[in-house]
C-alpha positions in Angstrom: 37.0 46.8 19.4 34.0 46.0 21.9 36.7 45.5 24.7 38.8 48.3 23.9 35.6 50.3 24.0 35.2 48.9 27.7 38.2 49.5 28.9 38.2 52.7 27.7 35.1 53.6 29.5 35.9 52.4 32.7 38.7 54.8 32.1 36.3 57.6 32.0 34.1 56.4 34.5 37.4 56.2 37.3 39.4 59.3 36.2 39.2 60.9 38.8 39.8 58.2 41.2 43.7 58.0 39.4 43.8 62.0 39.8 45.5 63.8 37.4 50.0 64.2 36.6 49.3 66.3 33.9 46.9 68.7 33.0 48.1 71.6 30.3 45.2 73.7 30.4 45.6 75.5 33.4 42.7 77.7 32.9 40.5 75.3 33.5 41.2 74.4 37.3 38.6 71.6 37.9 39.3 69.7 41.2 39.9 66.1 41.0 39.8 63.7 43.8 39.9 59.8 44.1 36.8 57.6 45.1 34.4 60.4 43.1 31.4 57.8 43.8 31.1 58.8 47.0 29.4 62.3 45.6 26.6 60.5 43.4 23.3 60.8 44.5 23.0 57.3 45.8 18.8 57.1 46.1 16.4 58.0 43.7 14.2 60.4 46.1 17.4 63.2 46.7 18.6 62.7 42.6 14.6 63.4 41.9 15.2 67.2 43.8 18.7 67.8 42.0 21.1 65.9 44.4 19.1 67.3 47.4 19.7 66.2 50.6 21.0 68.0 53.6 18.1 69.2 54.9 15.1 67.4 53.8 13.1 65.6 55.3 14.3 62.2 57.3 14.7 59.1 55.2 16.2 55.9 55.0 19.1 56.9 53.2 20.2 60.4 55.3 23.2 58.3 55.8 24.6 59.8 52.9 23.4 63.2 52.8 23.2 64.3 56.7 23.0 61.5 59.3 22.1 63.9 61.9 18.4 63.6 60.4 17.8 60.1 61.7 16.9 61.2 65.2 14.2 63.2 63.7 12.9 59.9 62.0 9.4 58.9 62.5 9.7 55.4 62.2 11.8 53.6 64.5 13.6 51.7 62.2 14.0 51.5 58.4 16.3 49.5 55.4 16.5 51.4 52.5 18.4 49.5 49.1 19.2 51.7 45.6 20.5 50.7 42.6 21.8 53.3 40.1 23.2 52.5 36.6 25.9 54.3 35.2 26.5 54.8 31.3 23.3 52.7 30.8 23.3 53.8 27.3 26.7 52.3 26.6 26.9 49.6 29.0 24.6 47.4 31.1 27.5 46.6 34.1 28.7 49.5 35.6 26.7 50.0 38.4 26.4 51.8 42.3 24.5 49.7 44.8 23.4 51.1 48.5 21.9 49.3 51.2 21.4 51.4 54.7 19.6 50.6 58.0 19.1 52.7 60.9 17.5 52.6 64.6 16.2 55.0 66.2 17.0 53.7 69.8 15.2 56.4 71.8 13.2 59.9 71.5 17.1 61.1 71.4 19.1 59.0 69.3 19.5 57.0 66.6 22.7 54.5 64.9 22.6 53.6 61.1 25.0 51.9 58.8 25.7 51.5 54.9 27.3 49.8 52.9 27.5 51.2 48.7 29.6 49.7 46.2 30.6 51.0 42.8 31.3 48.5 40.1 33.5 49.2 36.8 31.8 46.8 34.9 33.9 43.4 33.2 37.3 44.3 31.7 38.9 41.6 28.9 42.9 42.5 28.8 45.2 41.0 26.0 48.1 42.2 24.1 47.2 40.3 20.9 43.8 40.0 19.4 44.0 35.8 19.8 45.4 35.8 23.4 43.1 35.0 26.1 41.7 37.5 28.0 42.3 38.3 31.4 39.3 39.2 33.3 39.4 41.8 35.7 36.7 43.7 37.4 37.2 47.2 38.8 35.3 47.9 41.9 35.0 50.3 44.8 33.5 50.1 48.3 32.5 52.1 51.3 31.0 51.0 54.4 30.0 53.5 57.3 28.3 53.8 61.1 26.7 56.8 62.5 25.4 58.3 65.5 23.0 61.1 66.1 21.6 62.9 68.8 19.7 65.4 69.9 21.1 68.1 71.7 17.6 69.9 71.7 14.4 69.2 71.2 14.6 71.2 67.5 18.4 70.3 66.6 20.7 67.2 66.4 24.0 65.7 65.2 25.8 63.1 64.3 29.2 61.7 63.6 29.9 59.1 61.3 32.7 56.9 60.2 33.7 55.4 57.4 35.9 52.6 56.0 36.7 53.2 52.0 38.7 50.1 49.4 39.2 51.5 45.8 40.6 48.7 44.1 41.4 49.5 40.1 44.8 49.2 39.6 45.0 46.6 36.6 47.4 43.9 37.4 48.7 43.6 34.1 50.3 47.4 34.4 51.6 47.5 37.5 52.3 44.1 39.0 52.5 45.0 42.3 49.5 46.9 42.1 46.7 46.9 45.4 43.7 48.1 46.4 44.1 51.6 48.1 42.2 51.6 51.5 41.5 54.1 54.0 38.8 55.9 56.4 37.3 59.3 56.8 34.6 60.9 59.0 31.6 63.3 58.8 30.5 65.8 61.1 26.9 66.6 60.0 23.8 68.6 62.3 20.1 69.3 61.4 17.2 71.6 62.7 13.6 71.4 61.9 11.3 73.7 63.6 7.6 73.2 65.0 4.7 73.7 62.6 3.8 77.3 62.4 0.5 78.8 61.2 0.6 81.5 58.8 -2.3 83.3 57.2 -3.4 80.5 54.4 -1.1 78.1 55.2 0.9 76.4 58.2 4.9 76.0 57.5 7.9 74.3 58.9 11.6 75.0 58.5 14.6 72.8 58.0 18.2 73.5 57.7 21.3 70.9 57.9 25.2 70.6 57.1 27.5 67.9 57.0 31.2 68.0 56.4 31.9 64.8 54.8 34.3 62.7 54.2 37.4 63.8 55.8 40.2 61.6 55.9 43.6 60.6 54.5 44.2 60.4 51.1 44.3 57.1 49.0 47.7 55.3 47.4 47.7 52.6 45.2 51.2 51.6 45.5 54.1 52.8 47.5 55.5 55.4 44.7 52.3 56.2 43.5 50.8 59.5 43.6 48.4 60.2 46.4 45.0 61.2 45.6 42.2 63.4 47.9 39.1 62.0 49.1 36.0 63.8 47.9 35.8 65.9 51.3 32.6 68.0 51.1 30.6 70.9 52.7 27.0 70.5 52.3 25.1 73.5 53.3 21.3 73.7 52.8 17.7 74.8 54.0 14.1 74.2 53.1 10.1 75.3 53.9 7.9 73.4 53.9 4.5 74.8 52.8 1.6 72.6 55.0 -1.8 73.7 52.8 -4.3 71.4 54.2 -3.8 67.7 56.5 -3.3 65.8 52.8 -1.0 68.4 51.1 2.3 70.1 51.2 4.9 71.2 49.3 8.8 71.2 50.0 11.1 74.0 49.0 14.8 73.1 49.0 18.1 74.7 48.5 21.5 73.3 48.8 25.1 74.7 48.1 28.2 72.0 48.0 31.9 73.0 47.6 34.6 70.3 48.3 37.5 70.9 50.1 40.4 69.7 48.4 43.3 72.2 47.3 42.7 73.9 44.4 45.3 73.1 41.2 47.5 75.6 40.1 50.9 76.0 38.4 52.6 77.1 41.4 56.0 76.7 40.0 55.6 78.5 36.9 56.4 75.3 34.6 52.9 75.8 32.2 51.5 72.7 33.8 49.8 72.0 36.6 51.4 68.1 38.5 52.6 66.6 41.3 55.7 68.9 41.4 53.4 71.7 42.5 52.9 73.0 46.1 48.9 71.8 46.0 50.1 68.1 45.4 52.2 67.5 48.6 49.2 69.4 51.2 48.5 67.0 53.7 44.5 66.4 53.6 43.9 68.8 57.1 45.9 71.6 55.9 44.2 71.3 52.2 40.4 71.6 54.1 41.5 74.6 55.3 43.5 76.6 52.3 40.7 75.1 50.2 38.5 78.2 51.4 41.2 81.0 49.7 43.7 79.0 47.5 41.9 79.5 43.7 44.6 81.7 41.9 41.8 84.0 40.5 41.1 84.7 44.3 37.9 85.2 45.3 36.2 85.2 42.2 37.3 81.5 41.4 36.4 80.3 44.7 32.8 81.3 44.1 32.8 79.0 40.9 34.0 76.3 43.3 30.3 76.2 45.1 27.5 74.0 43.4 24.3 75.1 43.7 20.7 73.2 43.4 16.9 74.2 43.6 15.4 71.2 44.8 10.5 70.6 45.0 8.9 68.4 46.6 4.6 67.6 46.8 3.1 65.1 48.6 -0.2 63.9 49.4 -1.6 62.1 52.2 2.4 61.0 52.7 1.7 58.2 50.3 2.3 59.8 46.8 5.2 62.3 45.8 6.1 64.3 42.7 9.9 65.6 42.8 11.7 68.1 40.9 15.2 69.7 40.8 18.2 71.4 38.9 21.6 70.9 40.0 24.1 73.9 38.9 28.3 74.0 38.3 30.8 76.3 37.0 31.3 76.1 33.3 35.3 76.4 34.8 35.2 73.4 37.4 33.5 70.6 35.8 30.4 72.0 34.0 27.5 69.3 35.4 23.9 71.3 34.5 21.0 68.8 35.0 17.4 68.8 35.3 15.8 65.9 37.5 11.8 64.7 38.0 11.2 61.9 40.5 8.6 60.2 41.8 7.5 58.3 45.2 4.9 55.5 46.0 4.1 54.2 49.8 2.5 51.3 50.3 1.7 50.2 53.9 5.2 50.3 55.1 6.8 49.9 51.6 8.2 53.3 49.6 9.1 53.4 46.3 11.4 55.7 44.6 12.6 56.8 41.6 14.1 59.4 38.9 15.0 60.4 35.8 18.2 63.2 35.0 18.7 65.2 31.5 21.6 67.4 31.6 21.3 70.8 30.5 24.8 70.7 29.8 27.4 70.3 27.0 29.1 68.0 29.3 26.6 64.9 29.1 26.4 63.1 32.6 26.7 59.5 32.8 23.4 59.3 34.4 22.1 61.1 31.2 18.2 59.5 30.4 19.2 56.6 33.3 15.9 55.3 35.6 17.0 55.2 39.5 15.5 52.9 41.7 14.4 52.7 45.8 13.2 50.6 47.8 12.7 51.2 51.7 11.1 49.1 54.4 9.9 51.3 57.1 9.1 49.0 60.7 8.7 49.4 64.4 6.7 52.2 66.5 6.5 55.6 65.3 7.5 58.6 67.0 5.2 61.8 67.0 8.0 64.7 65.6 5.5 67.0 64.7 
């Protein structure tokens, strides 16, 4: 019972990932895509201000959210390592690691790279209750570079690229089963403006995007259906509200919608599979009809935007108190979650992390689960301010 229990929770945990042939209720359009790991928050400090990250402030791990901040970094060079678990309340191996390290080379520029992997956990497979198991153990990868620059002295971007292996295809179901591989690229920028006095206060803007993750879409097998990367537009802005040399406050907002065709029963059988026209887009054309392509029209494309309120205090840069909430359409997948977090520096040592509760009657998989970050911060520092 234990393993079936497993198996059919790594099942849950990699839906998406193996897309979905049938769905019959068509009312409830939610967009799936493979890989879905690349879209969790992969350090604590973003998941402690509701998945925030666009336009924050520089960090170790910008990689994921917008690597375009890195040449707006104050430290010359940084390694940043997360670990996240998933269903903690269920299970104690399914699990996202991140490591990232970035340079910045000059006043202009700056390279990073990652590497996060996603693991499924141990899987026992038998067809008899005394056969021995097989042991398999579902994983995913990603590994990426990036470049930014700046192309002013108040605005940058970057480009990054990005090799992706998704292997969870079980063997004993399909025996000639692989690992799906393939690559994508984001095109990401980032402003922050000069400190500006205001009556009882100085202030600072920020504003970023990135358009994640486009590339071709995964196959497991050559007559197996094709599944969308998670391709993404991240659109957000903050203040930041300087009261005094040891205190300020960051106010964040950030709106996400990916750009994968939405499903719909375009041949008027009652369900929505790979028969229908969304199926056989190729990835460019789907970034593009993603925009007007919800059979509600306009309406349904606005439930297709996340939204999340993201706070941030900090004092004398060496302690920070984080808050968030993180918003989706009851009709495309229903995550609702409140997030706190909490940062320690040391030195040239930070420490992150953060706690979610979903407001939601969808409970997340990160529901009541402790994230962890650790960053090593070296080298000269640059004077951005």
């Amino acid at each position: 019972m234990k393993n079936l229990l497993i198996v059919l929770l790594a099942t849950f945990v990699t839906f998406k990932g193996l897309a979905q042939e049938d769905t019959s209720n068509i009312d409830q359009r939610v967009i799936t895509t493979g890989v879905p790991f690349m879209l969790i928050a992969g350090d604590a400090r973003s998941a402690g201000m509701g998945d925030i990250g666009v336009s924050s402030a520089p960090d170790a791990f910008s990689q994921q959210w917008n690597p375009a901040k890195f040449a707006f970094s104050k430290d010359k060079q940084g390694i940043g390592v997360t670990y996240t678990p998933y269903l903690s309340k269920l299970v104690n191996d399914i699990f996202l690691g991140n490591i990232t390290y970035y340079n910045r080379i000059n006043e202009r520029s700056a390279v990073a790279g990652s590497l996060r992997y996603f693991s499924n956990g141990e899987i026992e497979l038998r067809e008899t209750a005394d056969q021995i198991p097989l042991l398999v153990k579902p994983n995913e990868l990603m590994f990426d570079l990036s470049y930014s620059l700046k192309l002013s002295e108040r605005f940058s971007m970057a480009v990054a690229g990005r090799y992706i292996r998704s292997d969870l295809k079980l063997q004993t179901a399909i025996e000639d089963a692989n690992a799906a591989n393939t690559f994508a690229v984001d095109i990401a920028g980032y402003y922050q403006s000069e400190e500006i006095p205001y009556n009882n206060f100085d202030g600072r803007w920020r504003a970023g995007f990135n358009f994640s993750n486009i590339g071709p879409k995964l196959k497991y097998d050559e007559t197996g259906q094709e599944n969308n990367l998670p391709t993404n537009m991240a659109l957000g802005g903050g203040f930041d509200f300087i009261l005094d040399p040891y205190n300020k406050v960051s106010a964040l907002v950030e709106v996400n919608k990916l750009l994968v065709p939405t499903p719909s029963d375009s041949n008027g059988d009652g369900t929505i599979n790979s028969q229908d026209d969304y199926y056989n887009e190729t990835f460019v054309s789907g970034v593009f009809s993603s925009f007007g392509d919800a059979p509600d029209g306009f309406s349904e494309e606005l439930k297709e935007f996340t939204w999340a309120l993201g706070a941030e205090y900090t004092y004398q840069d060496s302690f920070a108190f984080r808050a968030g909430y993180f918003n989706e359409s009851d009709e495309k997948g229903s995550r609702k979650f409140a997030t706190l977090g909490a940062g320690f520096k040391y030195t040239s040592i930070n420490i992150d992390l953060s706690y979610l509760f979903s407001t939601s009657q969808v409970i997340s998989p990160l529901e009541g689960t402790l994230r962890f970050g650790l960053t090593f911060n070296f080298g000269e520092q640059y004077d951005e301010y």
